[in-house]
C-alpha positions as CSV (number, residue, x, y, z in Angstrom):
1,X,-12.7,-22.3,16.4
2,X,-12.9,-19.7,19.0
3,X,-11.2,-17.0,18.8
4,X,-11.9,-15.0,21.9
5,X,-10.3,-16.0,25.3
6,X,-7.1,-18.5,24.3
7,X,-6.6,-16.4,21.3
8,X,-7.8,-18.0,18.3
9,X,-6.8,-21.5,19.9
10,X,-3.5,-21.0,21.5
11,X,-3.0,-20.4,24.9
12,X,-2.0,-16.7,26.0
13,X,1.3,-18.0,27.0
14,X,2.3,-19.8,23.8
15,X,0.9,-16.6,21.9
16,X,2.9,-14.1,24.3
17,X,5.9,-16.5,23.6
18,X,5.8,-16.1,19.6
19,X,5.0,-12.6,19.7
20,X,8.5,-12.4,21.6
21,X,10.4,-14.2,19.7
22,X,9.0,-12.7,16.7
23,X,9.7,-9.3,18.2
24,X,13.4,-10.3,19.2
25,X,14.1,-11.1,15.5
26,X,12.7,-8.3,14.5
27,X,15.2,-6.4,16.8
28,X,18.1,-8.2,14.9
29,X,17.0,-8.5,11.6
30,X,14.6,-5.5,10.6
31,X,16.0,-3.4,7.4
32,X,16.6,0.1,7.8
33,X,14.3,2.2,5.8
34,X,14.1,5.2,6.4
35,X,10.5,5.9,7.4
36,X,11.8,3.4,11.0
37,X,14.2,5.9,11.6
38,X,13.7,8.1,14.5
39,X,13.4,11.4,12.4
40,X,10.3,10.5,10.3
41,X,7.5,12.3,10.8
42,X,3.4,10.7,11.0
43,X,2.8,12.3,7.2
44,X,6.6,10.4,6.0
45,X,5.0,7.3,7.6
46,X,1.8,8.0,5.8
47,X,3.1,8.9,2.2
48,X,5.4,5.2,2.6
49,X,2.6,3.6,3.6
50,X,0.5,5.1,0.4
51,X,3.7,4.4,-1.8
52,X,4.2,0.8,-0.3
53,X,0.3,-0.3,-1.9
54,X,1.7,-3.0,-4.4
55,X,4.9,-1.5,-4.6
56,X,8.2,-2.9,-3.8
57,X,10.2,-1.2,-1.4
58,X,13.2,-1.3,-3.9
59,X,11.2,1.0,-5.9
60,X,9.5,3.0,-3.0
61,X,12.3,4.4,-1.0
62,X,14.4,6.3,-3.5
63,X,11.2,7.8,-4.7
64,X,9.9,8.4,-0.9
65,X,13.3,9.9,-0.2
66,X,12.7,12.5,-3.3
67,X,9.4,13.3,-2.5
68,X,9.8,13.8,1.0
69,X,12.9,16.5,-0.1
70,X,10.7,18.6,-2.3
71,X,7.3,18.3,-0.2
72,X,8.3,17.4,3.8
73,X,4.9,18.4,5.1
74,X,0.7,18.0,4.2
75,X,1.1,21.9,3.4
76,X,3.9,21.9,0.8
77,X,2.1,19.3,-1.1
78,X,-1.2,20.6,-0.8
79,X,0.5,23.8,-2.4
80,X,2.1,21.8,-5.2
81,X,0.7,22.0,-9.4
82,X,-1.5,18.7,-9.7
83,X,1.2,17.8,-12.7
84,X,4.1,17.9,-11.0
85,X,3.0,15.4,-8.2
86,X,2.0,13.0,-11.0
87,X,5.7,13.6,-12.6
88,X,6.9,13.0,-9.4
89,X,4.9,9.9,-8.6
90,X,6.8,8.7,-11.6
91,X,6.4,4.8,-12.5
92,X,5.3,3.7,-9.1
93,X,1.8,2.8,-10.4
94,X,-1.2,3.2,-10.0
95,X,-0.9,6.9,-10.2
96,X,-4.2,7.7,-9.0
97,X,-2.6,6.7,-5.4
98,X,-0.7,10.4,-5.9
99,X,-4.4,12.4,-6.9
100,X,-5.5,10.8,-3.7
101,X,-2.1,11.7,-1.7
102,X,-2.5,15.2,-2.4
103,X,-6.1,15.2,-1.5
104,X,-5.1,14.0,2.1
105,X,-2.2,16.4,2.5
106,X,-5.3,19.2,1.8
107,X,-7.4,17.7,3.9
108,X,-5.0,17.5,6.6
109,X,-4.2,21.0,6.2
110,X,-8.0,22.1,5.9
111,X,-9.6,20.0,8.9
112,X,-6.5,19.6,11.2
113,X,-4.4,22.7,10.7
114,X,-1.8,20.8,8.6
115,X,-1.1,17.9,11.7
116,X,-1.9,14.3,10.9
117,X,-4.3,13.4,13.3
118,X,-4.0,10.1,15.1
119,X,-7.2,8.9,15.8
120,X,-8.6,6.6,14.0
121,X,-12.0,8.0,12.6
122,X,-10.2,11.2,12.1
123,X,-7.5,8.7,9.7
124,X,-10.7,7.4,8.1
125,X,-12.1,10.8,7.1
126,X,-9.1,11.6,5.0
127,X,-9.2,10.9,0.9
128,X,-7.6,7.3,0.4
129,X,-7.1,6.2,3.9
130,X,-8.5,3.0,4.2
131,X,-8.8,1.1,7.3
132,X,-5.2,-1.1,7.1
133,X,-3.6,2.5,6.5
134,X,-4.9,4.1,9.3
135,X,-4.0,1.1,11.6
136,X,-0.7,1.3,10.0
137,X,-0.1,5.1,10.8
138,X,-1.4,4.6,14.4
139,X,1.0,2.0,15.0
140,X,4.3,3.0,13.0
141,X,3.6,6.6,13.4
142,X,2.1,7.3,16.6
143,X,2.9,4.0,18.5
144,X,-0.4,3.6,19.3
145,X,-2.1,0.0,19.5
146,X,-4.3,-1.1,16.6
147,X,-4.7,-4.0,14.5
148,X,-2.1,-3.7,11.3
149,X,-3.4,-6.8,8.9
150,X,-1.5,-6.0,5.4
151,X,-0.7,-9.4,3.1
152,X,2.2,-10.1,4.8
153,X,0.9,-10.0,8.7
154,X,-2.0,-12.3,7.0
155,X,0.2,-14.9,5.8
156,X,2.2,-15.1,9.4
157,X,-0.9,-15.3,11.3
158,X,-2.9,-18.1,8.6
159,X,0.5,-20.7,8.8
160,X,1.5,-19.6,12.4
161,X,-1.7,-19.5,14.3
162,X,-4.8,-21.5,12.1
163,X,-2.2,-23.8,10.0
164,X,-3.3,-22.5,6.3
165,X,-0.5,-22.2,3.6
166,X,-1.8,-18.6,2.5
167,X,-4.5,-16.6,4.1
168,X,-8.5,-16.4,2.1
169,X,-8.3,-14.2,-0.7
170,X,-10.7,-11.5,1.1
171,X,-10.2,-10.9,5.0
172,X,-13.0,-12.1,6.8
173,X,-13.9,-11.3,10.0
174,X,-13.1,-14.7,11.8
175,X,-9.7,-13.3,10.3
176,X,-9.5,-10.0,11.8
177,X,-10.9,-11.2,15.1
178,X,-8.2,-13.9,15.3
179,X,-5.8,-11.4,14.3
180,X,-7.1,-8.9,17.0
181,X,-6.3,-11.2,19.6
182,X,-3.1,-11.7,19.2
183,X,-2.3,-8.1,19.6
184,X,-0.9,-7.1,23.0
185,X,-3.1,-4.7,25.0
186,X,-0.6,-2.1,25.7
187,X,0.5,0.7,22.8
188,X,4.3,0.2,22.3
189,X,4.4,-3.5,22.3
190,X,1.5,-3.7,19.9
191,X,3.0,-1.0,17.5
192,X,6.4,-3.4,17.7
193,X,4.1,-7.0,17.5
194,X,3.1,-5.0,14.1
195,X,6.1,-4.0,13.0
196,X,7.6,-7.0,13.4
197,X,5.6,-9.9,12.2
198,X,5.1,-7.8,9.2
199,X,8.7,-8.1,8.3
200,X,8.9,-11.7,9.5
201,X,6.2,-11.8,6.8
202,X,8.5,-9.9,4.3
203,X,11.4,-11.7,4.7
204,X,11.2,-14.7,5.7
205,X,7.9,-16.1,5.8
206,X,7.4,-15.3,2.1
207,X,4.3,-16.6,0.1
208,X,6.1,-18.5,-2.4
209,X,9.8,-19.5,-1.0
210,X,9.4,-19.6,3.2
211,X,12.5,-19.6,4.6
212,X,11.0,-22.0,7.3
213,X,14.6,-22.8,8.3
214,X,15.2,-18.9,9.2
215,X,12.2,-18.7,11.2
216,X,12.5,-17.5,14.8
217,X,9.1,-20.0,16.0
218,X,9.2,-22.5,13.3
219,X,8.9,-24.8,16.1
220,X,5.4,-23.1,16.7
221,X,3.8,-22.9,13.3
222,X,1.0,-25.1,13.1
223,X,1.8,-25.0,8.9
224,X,5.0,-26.2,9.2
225,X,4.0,-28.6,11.9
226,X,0.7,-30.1,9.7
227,X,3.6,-30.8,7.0
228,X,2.9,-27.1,4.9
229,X,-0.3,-28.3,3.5
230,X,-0.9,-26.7,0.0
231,X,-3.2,-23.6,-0.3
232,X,-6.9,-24.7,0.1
233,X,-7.6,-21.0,-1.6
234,X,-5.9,-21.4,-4.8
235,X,-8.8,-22.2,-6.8
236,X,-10.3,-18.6,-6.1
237,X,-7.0,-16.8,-6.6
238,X,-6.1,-15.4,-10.1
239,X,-2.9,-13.9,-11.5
240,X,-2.6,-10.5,-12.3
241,X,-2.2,-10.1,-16.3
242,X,0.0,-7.2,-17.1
243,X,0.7,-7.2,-21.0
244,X,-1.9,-5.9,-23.1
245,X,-4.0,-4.5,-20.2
246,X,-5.9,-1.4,-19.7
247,X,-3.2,-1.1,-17.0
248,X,-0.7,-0.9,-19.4
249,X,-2.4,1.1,-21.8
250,X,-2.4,3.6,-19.3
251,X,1.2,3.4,-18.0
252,X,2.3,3.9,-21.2
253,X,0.2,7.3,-21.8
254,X,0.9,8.4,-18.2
255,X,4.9,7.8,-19.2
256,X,4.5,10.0,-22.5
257,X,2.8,12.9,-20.7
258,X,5.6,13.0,-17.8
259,X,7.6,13.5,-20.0
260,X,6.0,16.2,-22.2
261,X,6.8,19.6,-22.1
262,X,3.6,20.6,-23.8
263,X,0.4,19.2,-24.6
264,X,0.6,15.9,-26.9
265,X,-1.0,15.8,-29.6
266,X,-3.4,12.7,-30.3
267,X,-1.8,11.6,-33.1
268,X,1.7,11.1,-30.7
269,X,-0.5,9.8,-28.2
270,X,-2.2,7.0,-30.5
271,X,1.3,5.7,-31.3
272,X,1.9,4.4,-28.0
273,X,-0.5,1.4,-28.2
274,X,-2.1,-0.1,-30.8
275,X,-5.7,-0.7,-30.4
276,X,-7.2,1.9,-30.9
277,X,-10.8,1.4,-29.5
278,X,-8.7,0.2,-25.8
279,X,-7.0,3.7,-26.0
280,X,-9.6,5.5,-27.0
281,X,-11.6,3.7,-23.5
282,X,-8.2,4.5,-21.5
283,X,-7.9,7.8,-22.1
284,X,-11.5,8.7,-21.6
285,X,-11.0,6.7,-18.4
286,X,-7.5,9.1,-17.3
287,X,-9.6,12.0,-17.9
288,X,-12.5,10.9,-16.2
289,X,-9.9,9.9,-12.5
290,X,-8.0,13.7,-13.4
291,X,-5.2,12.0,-14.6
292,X,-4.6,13.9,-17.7
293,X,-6.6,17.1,-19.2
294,X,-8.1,16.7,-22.6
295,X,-7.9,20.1,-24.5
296,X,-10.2,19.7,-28.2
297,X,-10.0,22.1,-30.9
298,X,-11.9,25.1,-31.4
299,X,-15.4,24.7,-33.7
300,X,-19.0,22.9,-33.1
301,X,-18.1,19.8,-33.8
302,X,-14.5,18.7,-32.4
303,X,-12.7,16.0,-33.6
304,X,-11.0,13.8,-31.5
305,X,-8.1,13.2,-33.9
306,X,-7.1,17.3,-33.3
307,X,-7.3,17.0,-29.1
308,X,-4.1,17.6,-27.3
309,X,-3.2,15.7,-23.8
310,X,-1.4,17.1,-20.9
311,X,-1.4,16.7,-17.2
312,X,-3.3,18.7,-15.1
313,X,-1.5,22.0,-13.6
């Protein structure tokens, strides 16, 4: 299928004409969180966009709200103790998201003289910005024209555009191109085409429950138009497991030390999940991504069962 040219297919016209109509629902519909509003600054759009990985938004904005209070700039949280980002960061998950947060705000402030830079390589360059992170922050934070592909703007483009239920489980780059071409050329309207088929994608044209009835170019979607074939992908896609998991292993120690005033001894530690051999492997693991500081008793030989745990200052 070419994807070049007619854009992936469809004629520039149709294309423009979805992109419009996407873009006027967008216009009625979007939510109002507050890293949209006119105040919010490129690092504000940054730290959301960090917060947003696998995260709800339910969960993100009070938390974005807080941390945005106590550190408003790359400097102030450069400046901040290592611990109290990860109190801060609180059950959002994956904490190692905040280490990595931190090291971009001192970056930033290193290299750029605390201003986010917005161009691209220079987005690249910084610790934890990954490609669809610095496409986002071009487009929602500078206005500037780049190709935004999060799940979301995937699934919109696989059922609107190439007739799939749900998009391959790794982009490809028949994927980005197609998705590439459906950008418009100039800044603002790309920045708004990004915008808003990513909230079509949020909303309404969810993965499980499309609201195909509430779609602004359901008359257009070659998914709903093939009869919403089922998912030709779901044989390589697995469920996340939660209970039991390293990943919860970890929470659970990362929640104890939040909450600790002082270091935790091992024995408190040990009684927050039972298999010990999987904590044992998690904590080394914490220590290891400078999650948590492991502080062993005096003497030649120290034994593990005397170490205390704290997060790092």
């Amino acid at each position: 299928m070419p994807v070049a040219g007619d854009v992936a297919g469809r004629g520039d016209v149709e294309a423009s004409g979805v992109r419009d109509d996407v873009v006027a629902w967008f216009d009625a519909h979007a939510r109002d969180l507050p890293w949209r509003a006119a105040d919010r600054t490129p690092w504000g759009v940054l730290v959301s966009e960090v917060m947003l990985q696998q995260t709800p938004v339910v969960r993100v904005e009070p938390a974005w709200r807080a941390w945005l209070d106590r550190w408003p700039t790359p400097a102030d949280l450069a400046a901040a103790p290592t611990g109290d980002v990860l109190r801060a960061w609180d059950r959002l998950g994956y904490p190692r998201r905040a280490l990595r947060l931190q090291e971009c705000a001192r970056a930033v402030v290193e290299r750029h003289g605390g201003v986010l830079p917005d161009d691209e390589d220079a987005l690249l360059a910084l610790p934890g910005v990954g490609p669809y992170t610095a496409a986002a922050v071009r487009a929602f934070a500078f206005g500037r024209r780049s190709v935004v592909l999060d799940t979301n703007v995937r699934r919109v483009l696989a059922r609107v555009a190439a007739g799939e239920a749900l998009p391959a489980p790794a982009l490809t780059v028949a994927e980005t191109a197609r998705a590439a071409a459906w950008v418009p050329d100039d800044d603002a309207s790309a920045a708004r085409w990004a915008a808003a088929s990513m909230e079509l994608g949020a909303l309404v044209c969810t993965a499980r429950s499309p609201r195909c009835d509430a779609c602004p170019v359901a008359d257009r979607c070659r998914w709903l138009a093939a009869g919403r074939p089922a998912d030709a992908h779901a044989h390589r896609r697995r469920a996340q497991a939660w209970a039991g998991t390293d990943r919860q292993a970890r929470g659970r120690v990362m929640a104890l030390l939040r909450e600790a005033l002082a270091p935790v001894p091992h024995a408190a530690v040990a009684a927050v999940w039972p298999d010990v051999a999987q904590l044992a492997r998690c904590l080394d693991a914490l220590v290891v991504d400078g999650l948590v500081v492991r502080e062993d008793a005096a003497g030649d030989a120290p034994d593990p069962d005397a170490a205390t745990y704290r997060l790092p200052h």
